[in-house]
DRENPA-3360 file (N, C-alpha, C; in nm, 2 decimals, always signed):
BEGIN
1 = XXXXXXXX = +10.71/+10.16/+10.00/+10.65/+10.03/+10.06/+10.77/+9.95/+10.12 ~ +10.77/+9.88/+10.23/+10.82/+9.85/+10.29/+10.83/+9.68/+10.29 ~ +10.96/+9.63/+10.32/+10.89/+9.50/+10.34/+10.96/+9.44/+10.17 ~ +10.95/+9.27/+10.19/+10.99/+9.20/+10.08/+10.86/+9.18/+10.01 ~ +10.83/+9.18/+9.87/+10.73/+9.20/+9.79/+10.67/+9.05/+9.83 ~ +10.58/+9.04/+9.82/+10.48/+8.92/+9.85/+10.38/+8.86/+9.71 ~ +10.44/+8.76/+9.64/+10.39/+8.72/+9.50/+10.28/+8.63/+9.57 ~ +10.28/+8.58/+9.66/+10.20/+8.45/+9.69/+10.04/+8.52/+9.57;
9 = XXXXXXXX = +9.96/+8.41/+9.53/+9.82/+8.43/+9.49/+9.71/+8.52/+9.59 ~ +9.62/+8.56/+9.55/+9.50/+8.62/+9.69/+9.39/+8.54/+9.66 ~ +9.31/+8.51/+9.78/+9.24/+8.43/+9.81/+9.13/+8.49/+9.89 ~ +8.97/+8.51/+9.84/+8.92/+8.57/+10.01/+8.75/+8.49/+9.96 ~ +8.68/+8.47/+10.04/+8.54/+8.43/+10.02/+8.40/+8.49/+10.03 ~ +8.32/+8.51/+9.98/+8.20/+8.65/+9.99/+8.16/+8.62/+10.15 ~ +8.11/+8.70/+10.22/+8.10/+8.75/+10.34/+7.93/+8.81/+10.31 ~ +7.86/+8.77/+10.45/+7.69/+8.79/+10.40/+7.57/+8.69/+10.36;
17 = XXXXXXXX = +7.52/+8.77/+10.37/+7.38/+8.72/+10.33/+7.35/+8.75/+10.19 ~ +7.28/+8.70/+10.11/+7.23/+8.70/+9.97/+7.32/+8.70/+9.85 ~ +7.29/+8.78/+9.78/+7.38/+8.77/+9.63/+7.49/+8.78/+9.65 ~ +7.56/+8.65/+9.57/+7.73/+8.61/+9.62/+7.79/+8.73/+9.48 ~ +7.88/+8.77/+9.51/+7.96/+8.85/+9.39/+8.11/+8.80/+9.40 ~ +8.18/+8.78/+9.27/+8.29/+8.73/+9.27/+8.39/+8.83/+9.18 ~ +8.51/+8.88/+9.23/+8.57/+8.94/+9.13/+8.75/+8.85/+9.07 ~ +8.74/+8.83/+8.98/+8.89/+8.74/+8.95/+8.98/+8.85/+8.89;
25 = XXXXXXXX = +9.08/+8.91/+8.92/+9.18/+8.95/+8.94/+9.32/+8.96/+8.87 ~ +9.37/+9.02/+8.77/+9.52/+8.99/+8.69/+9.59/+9.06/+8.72 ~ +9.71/+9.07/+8.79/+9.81/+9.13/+8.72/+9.88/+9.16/+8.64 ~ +9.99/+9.23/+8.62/+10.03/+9.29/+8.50/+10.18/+9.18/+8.43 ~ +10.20/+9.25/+8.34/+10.31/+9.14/+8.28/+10.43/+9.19/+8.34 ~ +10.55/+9.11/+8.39/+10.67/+9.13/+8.46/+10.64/+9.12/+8.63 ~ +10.51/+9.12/+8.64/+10.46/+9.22/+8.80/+10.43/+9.04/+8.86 ~ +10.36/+9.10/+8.95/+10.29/+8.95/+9.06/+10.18/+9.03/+9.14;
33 = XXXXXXXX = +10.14/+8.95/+9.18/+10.02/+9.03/+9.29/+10.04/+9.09/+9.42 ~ +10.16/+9.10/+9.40/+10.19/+9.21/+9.52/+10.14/+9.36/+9.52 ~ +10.16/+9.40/+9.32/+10.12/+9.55/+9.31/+9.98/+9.56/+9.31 ~ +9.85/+9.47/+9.34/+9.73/+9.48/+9.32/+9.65/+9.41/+9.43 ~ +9.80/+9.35/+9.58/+9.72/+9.31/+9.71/+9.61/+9.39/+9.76 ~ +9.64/+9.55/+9.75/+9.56/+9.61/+9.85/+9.44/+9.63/+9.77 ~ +9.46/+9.66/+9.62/+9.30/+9.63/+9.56/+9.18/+9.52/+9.59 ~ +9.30/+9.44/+9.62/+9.21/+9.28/+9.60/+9.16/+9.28/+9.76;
41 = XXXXXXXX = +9.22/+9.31/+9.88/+9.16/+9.32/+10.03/+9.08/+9.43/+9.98 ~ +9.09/+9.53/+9.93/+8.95/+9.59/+9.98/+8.84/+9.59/+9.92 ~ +8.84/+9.50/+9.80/+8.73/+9.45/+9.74/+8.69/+9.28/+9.85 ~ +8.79/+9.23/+9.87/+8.74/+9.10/+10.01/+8.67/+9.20/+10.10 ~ +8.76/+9.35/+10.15/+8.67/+9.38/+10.30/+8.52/+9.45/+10.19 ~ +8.46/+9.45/+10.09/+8.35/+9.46/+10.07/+8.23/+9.36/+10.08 ~ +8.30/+9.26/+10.13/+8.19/+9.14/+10.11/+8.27/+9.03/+9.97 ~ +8.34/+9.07/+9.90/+8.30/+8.98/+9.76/+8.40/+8.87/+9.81;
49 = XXXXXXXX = +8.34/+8.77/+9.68/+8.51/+8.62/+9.66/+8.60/+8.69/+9.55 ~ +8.71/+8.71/+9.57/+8.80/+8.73/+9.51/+8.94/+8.61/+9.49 ~ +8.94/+8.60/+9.37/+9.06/+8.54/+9.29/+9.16/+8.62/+9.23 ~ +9.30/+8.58/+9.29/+9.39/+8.73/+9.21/+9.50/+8.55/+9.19 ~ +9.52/+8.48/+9.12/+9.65/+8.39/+9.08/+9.78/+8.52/+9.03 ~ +9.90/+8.44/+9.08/+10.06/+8.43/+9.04/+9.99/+8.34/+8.88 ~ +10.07/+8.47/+8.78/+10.03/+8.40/+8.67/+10.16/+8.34/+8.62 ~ +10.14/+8.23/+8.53/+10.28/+8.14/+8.50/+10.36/+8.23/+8.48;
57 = XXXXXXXX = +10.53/+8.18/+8.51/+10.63/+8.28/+8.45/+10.67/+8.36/+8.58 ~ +10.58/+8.44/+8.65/+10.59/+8.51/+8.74/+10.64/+8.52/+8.88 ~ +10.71/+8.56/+8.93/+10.72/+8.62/+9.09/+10.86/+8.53/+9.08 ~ +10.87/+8.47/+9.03/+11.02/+8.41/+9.02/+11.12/+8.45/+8.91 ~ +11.16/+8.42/+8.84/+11.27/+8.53/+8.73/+11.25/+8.54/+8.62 ~ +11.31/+8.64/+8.54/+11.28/+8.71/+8.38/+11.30/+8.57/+8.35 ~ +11.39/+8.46/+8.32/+11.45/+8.37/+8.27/+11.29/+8.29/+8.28 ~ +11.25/+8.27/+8.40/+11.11/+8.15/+8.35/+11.00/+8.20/+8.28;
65 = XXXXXXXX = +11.00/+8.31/+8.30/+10.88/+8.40/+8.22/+10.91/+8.39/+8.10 ~ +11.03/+8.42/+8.04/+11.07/+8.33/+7.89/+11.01/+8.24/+7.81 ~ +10.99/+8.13/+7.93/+10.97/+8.02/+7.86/+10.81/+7.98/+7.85 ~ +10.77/+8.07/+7.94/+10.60/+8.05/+7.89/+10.54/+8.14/+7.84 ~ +10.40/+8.07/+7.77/+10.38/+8.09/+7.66/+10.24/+8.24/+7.70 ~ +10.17/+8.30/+7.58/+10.07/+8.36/+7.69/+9.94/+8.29/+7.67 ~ +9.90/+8.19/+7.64/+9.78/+8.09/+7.68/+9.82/+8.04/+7.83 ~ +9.92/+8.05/+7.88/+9.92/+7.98/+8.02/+9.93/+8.08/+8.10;
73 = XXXXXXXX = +9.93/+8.24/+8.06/+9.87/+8.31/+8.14/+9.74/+8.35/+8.15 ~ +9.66/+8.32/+8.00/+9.53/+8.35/+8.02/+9.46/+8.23/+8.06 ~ +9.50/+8.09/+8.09/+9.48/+7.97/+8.11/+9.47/+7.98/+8.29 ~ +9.53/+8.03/+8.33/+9.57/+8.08/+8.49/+9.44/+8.15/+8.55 ~ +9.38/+8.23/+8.46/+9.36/+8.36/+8.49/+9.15/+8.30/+8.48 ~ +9.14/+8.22/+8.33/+9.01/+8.17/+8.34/+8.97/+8.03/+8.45 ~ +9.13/+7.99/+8.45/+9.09/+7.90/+8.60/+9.02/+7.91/+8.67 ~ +9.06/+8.04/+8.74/+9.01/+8.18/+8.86/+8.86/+8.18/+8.84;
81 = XXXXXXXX = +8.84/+8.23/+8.71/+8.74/+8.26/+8.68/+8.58/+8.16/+8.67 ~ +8.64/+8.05/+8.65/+8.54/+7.93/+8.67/+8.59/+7.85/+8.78 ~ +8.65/+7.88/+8.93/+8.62/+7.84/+9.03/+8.52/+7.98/+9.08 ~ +8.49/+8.10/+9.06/+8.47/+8.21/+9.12/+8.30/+8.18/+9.06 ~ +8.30/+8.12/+8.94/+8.18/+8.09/+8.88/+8.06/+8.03/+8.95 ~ +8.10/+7.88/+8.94/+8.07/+7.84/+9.01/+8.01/+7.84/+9.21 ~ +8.06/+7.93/+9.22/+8.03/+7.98/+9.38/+7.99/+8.09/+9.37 ~ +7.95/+8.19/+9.27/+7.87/+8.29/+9.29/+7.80/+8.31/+9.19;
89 = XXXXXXXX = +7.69/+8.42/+9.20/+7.57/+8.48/+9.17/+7.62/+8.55/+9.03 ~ +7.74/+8.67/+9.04/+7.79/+8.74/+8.98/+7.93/+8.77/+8.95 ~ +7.97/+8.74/+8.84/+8.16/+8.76/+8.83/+8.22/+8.86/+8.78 ~ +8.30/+8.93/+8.79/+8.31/+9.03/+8.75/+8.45/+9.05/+8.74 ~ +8.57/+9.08/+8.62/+8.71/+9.08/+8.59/+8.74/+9.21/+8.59 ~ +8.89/+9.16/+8.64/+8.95/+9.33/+8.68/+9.13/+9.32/+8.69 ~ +9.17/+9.39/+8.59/+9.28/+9.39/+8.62/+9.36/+9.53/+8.58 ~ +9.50/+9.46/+8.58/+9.62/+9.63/+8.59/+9.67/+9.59/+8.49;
97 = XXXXXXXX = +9.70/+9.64/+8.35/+9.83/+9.65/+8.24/+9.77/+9.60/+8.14 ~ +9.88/+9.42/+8.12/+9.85/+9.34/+8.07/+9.74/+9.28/+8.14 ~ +9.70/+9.27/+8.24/+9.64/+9.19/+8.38/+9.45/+9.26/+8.29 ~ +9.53/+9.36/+8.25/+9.35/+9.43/+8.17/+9.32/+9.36/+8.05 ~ +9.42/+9.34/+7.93/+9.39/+9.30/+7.86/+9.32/+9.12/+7.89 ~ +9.42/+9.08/+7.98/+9.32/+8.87/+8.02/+9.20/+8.92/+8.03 ~ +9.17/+9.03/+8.14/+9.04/+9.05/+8.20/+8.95/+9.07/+8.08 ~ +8.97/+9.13/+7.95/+8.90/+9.17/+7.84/+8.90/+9.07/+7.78;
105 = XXXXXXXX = +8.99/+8.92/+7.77/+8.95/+8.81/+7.67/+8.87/+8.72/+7.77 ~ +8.88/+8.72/+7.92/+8.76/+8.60/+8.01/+8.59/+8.73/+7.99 ~ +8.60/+8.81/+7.96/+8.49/+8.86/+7.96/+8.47/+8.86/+7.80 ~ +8.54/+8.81/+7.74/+8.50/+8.80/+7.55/+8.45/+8.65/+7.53 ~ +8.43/+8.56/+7.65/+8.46/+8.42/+7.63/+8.39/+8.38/+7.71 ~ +8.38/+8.43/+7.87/+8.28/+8.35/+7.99/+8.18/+8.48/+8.02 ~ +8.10/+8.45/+8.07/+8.00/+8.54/+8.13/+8.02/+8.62/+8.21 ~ +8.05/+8.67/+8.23/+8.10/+8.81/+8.34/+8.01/+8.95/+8.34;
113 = XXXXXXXX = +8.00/+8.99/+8.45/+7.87/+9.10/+8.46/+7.89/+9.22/+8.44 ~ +8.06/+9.25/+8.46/+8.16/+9.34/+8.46/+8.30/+9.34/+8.42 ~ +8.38/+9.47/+8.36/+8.49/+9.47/+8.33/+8.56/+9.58/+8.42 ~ +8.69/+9.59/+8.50/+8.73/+9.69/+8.56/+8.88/+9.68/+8.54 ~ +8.91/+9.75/+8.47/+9.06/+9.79/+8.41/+9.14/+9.93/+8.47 ~ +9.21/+9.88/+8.48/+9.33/+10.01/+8.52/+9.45/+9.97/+8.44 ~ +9.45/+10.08/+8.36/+9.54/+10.13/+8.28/+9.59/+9.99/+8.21 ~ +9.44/+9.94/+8.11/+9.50/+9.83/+8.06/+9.58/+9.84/+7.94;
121 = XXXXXXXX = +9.64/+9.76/+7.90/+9.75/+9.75/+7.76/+9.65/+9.67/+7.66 ~ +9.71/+9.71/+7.55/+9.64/+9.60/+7.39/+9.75/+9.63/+7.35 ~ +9.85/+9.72/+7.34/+9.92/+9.77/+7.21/+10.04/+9.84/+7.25 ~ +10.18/+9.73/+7.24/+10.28/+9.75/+7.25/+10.33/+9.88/+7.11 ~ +10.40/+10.02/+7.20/+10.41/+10.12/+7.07/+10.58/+10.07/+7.06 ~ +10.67/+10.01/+7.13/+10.78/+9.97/+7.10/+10.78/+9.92/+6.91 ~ +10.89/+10.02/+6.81/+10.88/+9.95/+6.75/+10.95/+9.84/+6.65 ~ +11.01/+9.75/+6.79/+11.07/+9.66/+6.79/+11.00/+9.52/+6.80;
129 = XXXXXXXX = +10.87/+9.59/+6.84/+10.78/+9.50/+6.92/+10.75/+9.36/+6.79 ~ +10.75/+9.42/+6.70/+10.71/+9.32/+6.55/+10.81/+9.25/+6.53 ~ +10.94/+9.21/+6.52/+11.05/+9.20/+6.55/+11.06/+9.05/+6.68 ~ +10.99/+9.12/+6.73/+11.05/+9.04/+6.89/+11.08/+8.87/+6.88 ~ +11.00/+8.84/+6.76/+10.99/+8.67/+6.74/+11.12/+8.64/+6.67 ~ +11.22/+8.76/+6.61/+11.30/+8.71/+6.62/+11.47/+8.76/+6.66 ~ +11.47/+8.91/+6.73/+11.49/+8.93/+6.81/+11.55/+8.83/+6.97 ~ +11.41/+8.79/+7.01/+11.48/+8.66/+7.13/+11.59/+8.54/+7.09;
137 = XXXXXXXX = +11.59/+8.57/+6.91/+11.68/+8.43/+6.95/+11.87/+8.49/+6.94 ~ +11.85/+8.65/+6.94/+12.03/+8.72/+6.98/+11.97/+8.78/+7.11 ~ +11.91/+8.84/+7.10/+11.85/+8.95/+7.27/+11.79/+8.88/+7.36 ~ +11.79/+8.82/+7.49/+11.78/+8.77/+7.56/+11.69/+8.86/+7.64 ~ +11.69/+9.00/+7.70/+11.68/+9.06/+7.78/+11.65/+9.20/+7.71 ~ +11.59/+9.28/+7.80/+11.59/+9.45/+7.79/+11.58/+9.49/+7.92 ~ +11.61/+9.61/+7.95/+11.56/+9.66/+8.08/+11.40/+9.71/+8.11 ~ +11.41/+9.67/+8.25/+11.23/+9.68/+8.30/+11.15/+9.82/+8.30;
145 = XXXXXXXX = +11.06/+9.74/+8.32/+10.95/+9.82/+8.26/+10.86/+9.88/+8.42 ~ +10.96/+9.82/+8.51/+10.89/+9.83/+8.62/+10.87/+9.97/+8.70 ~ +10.81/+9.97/+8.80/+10.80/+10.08/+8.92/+10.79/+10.22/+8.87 ~ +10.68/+10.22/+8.73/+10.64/+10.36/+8.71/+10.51/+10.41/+8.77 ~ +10.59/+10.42/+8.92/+10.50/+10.47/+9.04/+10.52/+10.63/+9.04 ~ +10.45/+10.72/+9.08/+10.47/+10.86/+9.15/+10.50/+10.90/+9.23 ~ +10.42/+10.79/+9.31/+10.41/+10.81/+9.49/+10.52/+10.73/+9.51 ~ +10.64/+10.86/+9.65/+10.79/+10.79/+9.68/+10.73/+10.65/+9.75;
153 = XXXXXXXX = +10.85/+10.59/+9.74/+10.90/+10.51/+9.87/+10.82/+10.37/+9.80 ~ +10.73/+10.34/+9.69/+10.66/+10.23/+9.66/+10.74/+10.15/+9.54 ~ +10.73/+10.01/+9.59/+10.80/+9.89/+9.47/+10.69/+9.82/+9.44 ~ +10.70/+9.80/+9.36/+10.56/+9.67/+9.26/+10.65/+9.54/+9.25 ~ +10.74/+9.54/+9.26/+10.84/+9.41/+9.29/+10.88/+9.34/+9.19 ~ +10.81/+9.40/+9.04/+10.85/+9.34/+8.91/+10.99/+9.29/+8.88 ~ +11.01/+9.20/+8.78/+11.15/+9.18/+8.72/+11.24/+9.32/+8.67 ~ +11.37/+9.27/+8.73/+11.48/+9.41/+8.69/+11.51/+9.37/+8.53;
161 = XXXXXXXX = +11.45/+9.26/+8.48/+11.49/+9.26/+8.29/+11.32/+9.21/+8.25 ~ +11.31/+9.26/+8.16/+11.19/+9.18/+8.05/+11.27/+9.14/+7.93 ~ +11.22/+9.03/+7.96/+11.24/+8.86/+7.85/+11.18/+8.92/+7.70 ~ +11.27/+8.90/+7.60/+11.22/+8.96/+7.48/+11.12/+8.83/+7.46 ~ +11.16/+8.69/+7.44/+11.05/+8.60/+7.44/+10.94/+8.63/+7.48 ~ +10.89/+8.69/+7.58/+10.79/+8.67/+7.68/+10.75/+8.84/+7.58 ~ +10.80/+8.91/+7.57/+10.76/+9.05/+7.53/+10.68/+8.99/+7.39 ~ +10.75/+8.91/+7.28/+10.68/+8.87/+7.20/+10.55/+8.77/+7.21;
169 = XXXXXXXX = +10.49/+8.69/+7.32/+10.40/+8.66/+7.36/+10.33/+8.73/+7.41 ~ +10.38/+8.86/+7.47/+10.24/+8.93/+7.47/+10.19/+9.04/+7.37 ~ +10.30/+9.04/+7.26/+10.27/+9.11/+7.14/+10.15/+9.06/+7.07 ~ +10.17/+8.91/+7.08/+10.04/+8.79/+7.00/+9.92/+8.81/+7.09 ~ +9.92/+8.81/+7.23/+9.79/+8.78/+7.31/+9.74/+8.94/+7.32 ~ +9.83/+9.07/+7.30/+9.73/+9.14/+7.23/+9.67/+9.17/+7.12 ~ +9.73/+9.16/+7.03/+9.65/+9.13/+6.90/+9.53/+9.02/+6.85 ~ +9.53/+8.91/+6.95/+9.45/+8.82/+6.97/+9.30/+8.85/+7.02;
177 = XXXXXXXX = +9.33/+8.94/+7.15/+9.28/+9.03/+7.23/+9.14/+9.12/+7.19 ~ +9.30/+9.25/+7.08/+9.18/+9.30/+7.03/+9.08/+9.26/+6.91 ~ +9.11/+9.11/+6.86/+9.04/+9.06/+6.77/+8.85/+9.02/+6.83 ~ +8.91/+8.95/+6.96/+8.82/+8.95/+7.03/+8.69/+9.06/+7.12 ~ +8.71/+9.18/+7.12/+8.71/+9.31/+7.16/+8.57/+9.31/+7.13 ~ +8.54/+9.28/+7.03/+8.37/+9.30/+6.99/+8.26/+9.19/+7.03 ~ +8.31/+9.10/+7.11/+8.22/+8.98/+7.15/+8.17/+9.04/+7.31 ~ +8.29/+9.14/+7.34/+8.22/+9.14/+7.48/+8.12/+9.28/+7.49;
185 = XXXXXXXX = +8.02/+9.22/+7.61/+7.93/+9.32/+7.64/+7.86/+9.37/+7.76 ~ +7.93/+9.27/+7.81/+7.94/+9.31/+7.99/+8.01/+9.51/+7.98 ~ +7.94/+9.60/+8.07/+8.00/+9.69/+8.07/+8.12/+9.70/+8.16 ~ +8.21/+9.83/+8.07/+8.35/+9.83/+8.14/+8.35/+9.95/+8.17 ~ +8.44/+9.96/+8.28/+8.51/+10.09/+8.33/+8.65/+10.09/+8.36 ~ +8.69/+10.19/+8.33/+8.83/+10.21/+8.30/+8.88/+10.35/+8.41 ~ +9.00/+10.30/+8.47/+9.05/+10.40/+8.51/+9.20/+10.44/+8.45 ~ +9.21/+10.55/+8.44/+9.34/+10.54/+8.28/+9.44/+10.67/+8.42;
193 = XXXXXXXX = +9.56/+10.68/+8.39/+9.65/+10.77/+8.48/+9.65/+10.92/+8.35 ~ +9.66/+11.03/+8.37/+9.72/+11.10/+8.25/+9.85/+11.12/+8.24 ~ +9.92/+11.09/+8.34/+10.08/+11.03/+8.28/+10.13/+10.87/+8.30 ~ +10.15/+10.81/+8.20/+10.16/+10.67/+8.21/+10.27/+10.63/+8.11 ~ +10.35/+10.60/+8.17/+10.53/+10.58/+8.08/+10.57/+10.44/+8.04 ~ +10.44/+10.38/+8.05/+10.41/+10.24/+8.00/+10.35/+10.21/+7.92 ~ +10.23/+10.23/+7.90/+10.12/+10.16/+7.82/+10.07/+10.33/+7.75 ~ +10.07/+10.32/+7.64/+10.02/+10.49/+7.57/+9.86/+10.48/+7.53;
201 = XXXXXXXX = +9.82/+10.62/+7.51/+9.72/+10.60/+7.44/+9.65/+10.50/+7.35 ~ +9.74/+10.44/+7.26/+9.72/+10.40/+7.19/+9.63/+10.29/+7.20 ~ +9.67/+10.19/+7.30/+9.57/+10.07/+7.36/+9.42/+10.18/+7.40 ~ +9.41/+10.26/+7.44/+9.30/+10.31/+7.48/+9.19/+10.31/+7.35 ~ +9.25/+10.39/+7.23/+9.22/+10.39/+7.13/+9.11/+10.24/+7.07 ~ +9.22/+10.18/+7.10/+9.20/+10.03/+7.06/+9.08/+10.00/+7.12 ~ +9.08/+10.03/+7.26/+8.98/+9.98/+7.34/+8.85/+10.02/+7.26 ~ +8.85/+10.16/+7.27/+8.74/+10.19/+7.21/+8.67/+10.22/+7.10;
209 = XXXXXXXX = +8.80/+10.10/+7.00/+8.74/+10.07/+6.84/+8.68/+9.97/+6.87 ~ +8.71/+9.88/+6.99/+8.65/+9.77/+6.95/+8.61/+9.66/+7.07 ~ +8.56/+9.77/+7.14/+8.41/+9.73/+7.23/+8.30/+9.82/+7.13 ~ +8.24/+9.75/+7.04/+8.18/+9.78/+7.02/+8.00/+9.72/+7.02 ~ +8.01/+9.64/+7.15/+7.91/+9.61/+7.19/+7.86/+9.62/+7.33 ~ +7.98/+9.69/+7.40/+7.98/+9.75/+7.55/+8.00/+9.88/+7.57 ~ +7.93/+9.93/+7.69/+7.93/+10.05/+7.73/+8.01/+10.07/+7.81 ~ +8.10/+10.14/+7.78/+8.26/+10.18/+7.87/+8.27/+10.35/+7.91;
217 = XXXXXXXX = +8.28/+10.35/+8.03/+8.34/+10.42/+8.12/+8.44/+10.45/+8.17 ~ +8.53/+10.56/+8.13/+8.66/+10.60/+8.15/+8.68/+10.69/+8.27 ~ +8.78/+10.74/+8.36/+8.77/+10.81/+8.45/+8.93/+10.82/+8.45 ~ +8.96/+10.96/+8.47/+9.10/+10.99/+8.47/+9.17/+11.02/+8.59 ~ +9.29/+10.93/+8.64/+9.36/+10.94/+8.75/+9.46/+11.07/+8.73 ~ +9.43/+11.19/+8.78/+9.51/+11.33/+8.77/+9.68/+11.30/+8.84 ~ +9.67/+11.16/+8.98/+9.80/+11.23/+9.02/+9.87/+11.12/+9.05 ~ +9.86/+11.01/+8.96/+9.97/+10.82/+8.94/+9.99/+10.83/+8.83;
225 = XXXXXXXX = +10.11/+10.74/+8.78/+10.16/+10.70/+8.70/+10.09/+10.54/+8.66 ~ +10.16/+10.43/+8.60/+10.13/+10.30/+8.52/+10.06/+10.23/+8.64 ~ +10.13/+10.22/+8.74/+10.09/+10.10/+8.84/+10.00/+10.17/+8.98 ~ +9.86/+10.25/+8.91/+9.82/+10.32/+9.00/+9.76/+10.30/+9.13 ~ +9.76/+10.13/+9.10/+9.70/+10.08/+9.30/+9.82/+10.10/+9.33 ~ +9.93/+10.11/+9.31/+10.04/+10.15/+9.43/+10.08/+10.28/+9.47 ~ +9.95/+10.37/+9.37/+10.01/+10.52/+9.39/+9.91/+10.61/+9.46 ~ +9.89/+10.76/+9.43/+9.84/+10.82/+9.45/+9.65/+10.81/+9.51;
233 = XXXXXXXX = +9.64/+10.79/+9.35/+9.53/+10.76/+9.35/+9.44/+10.61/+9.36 ~ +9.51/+10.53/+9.39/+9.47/+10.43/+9.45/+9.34/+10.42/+9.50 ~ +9.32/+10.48/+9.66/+9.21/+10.49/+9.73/+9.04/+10.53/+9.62 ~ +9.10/+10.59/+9.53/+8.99/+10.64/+9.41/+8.96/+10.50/+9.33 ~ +9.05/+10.42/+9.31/+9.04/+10.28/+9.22/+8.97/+10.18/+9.31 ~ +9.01/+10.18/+9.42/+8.93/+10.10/+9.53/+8.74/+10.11/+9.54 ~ +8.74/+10.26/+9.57/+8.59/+10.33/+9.55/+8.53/+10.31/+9.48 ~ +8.58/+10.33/+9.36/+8.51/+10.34/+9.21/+8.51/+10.16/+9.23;
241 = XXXXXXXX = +8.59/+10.09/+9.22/+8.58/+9.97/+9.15/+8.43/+9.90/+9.25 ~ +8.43/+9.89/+9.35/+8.29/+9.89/+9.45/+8.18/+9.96/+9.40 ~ +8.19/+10.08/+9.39/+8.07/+10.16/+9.38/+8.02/+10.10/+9.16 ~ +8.14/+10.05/+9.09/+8.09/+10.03/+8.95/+8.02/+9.92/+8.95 ~ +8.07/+9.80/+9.08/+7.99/+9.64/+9.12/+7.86/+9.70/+9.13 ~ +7.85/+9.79/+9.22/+7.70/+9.76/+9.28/+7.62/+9.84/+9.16 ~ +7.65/+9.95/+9.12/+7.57/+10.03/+9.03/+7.53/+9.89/+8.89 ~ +7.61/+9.84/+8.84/+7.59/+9.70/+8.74/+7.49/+9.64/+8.78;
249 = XXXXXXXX = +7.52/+9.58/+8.89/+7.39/+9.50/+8.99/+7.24/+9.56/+9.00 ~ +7.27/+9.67/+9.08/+7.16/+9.78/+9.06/+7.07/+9.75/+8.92 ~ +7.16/+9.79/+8.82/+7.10/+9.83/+8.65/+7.02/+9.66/+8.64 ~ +7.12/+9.54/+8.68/+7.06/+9.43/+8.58/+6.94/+9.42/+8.67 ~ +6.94/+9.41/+8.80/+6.84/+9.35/+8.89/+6.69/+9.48/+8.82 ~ +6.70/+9.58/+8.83/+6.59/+9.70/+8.79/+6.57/+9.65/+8.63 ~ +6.65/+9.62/+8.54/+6.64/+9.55/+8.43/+6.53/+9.40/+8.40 ~ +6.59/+9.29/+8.49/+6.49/+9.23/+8.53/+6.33/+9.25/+8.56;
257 = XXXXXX = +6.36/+9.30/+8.62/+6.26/+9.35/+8.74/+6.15/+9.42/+8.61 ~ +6.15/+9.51/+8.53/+6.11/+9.57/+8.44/+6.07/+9.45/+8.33 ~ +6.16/+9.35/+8.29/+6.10/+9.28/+8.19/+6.05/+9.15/+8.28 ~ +6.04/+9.12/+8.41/+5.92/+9.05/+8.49/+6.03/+8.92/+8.56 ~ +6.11/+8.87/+8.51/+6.24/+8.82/+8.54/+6.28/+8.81/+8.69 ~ +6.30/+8.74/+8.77/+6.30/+8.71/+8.90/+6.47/+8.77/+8.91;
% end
């Protein structure tokens, strides 16, 4: 990918006639919305409003990401979510990494009609990771976690260090996370890579202890690694994540319809 990474926020408005649909948007921890621009246009070129925020900390250096906390990334992220509310019909969360786990706590919390994850995280297997609270006050720094892409020539534009502070903040907002895991029931779909040198099985696991009041859908990317909208399979994450909106829609509207419900 060519070009200086572009953190700015995404911004687009539903397009059409009738049922407005809104999708709000996370990216990953270290990352900015540069690695999940082209998701977010081609869910706008579908018609929808989409919200993708620069979450605090981010697109500017490991050093500020430090110092905040992870309520002010999930504070960022349900912002999104209740301006997207208010102006539409249907909301629907979607994110990459960490960007999956926010998506899993605004759908444990606000109404949302959908969940769409790619290769989200709950569960740091570092096992330093328990540690980390106090760890940051001699280690400052580790090396990044970034650009585990497949496909040559692509940057996700993440930090060249991850903040042990900021590492231990998202140790807490996943375990927070998966506590919450059972409140949601919006169905999810999941697109997971089978090599991913980031995020392990393990969060998958999790996932599926504890949705245990949602119907989840997995689908396996054969040829990306961690940050798979910038890879291979991309154009498949794009598809699916459209074709999972409308099929939801589909179900509640026939759902309705069946129990007499306008």
């Amino acid at each position: 990918m060519t070009g200086l990474p572009d953190h700015s926020p995404f911004s687009s408005t539903a397009t059409g006639n009738g049922t407005r649909i809104g999708v709000v948007l996370s990216h990953g921890f270290t990352g900015s919305p540069h690695g999940l621009r082209a998701w977010a246009q081609s869910l706008a070129d579908e018609g929808f409003a989409v919200r993708m925020p620069l979450l605090p900390g981010h697109g500017t250096s490991w050093q500020e990401l430090a110092r905040t906390r992870w309520t002010q990334w999930h504070g960022a992220l349900d912002d999104a979510f209740l301006e997207l509310d208010a102006q539409c019909d249907h909301v629907f969360a979607a994110g990459l990494s960490m960007g999956g786990a926010l998506a899993l706590r605004i759908a444990a919390t606000r109404p949302v009609s959908g969940v769409i994850l790619v290769n989200p995280g709950l569960v740091i297997d570092d096992p330093r990771a328990p540690l980390a609270g106090i760890l940051k006050l001699v280690l400052k720094s580790t090396p990044a976690i970034a650009n585990d892409i497949l496909k040559p020539g692509m940057d996700e534009g993440a930090y060249p260090r991850t903040p042990v502070a900021a590492a231990h903040e998202l140790n807490k907002m996943f375990k927070d996370t998966i506590r919450l895991l059972p409140r949601v029931t919006a169905p999810v779909r999941v697109f997971r890579s089978t090599v991913d040198h980031v995020v392990s099985d393990s969060s998958i696991m999790a996932l599926r202890r504890g949705l245990t009041h949602a119907p989840l859908t997995l689908s396996s990317l054969e040829n990306s690694y961690h940050v798979a909208t910038l890879d291979h399979d991309a154009e498949e994450i794009f598809r699916g994540s459209a074709d999972f909106i409308r099929t939801v829609l589909a179900d509640t509207a026939a759902a309705h319809l069946q129990e007499g419900r306008p």
